[in-house]
C-alpha positions in Angstrom: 87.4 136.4 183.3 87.5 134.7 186.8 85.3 132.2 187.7 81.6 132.2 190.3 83.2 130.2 192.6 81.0 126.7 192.6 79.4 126.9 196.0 78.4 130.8 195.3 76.9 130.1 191.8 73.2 129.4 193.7 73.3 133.3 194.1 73.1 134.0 190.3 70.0 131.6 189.8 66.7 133.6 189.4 64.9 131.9 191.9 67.2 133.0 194.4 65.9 136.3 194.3 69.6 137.9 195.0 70.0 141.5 194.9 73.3 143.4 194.0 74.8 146.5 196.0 76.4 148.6 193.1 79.4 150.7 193.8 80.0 153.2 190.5 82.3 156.1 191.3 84.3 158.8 189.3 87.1 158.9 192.1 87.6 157.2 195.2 86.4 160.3 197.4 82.8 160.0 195.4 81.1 156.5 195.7 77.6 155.4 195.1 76.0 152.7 196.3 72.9 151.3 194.7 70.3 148.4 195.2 70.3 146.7 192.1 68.3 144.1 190.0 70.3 141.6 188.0 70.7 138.7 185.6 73.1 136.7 184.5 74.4 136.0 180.7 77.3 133.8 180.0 79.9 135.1 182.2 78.5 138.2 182.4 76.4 140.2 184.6 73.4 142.2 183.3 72.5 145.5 185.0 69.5 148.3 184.2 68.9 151.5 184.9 68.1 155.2 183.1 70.3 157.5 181.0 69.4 160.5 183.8 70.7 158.0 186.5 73.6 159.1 188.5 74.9 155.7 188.1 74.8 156.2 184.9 77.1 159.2 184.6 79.5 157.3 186.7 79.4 154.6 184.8 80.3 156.7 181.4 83.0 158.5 183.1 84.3 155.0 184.9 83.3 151.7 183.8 85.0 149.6 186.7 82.5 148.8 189.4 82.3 146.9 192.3 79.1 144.8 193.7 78.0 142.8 196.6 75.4 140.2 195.8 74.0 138.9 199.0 72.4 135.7 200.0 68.4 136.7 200.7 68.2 133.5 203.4 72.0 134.7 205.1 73.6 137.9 204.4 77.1 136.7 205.9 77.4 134.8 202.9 77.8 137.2 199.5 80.0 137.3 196.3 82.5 140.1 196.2 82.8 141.0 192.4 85.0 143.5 191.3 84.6 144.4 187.2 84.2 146.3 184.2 81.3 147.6 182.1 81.7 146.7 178.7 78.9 147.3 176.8 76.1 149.8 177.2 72.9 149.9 175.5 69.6 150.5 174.9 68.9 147.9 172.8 66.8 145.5 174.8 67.2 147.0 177.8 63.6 147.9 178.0 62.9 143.9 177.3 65.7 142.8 179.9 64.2 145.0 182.7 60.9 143.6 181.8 61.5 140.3 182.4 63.2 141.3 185.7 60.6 142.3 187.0 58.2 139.8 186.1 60.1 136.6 185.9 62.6 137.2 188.3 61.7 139.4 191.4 57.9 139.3 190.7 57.2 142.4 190.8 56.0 145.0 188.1 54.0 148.2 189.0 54.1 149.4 185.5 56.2 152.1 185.8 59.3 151.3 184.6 59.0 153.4 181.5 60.4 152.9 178.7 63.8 154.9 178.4 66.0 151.9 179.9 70.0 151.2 180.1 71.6 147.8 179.7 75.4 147.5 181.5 77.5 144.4 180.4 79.9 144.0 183.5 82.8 141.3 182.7 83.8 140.2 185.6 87.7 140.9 186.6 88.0 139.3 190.2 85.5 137.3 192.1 85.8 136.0 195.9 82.9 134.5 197.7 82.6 135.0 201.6 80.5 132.9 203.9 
């Protein structure tokens, strides 16, 4: 596990508000990029989405991803995390996406459902860029 460099580790706070750009892909010549909620656990970063997600499927067929997780006050400044899911679940993914929404991005239109996915990224190579 490599370690949130010091002067990035602001960006995983929840008040921060950060958001991630997910990069799943089955091969190079296919990426997708997503807007993601996240949290933080340990090392770890928590992400949440559906089965029927596109994502998803990548994610199944390819569990190393790459994000961007920005600064919301400068968007020059953002961690460069490269890493692998290892863990998926639906046990208390419904909970964790929950409290995303209401704890940490305020916002919850009630229609989240309640068919939700939990990815476990480890983190394999981290650089911060300001």
């Amino acid at each position: 596990m490599h370690k949130i460099p010091e002067d990035f580790r602001d960006l995983l706070q929840p008040e921060t508000q950060a958001f991630a750009v997910l990069n799943t892909q089955v091969d190079p010549s296919a990426p997708l990029l997503t807007v993601m909620w996240f949290s933080v656990d340990g090392d770890d970063i928590l992400f949440n989405s559906v089965p029927t997600s596109r994502k998803h499927k990548n994610i199944l067929a390819n569990p190393k991803i790459q994000c961007l997780i920005f600064d919301p006050t400068n968007m020059y400044r953002y961690l460069s995390i490269h890493g692998t899911v290892i863990e998926v679940t639906q046990d208390g993914a419904n909970v964790h996406n929950h409290a995303l929404a209401t704890e940490k991005y305020g916002w919850d239109d009630g229609t989240f459902g309640d068919n939700r996915v939990m990815y476990r990224v480890r983190i394999d190579k981290v650089k911060g860029i300001a």
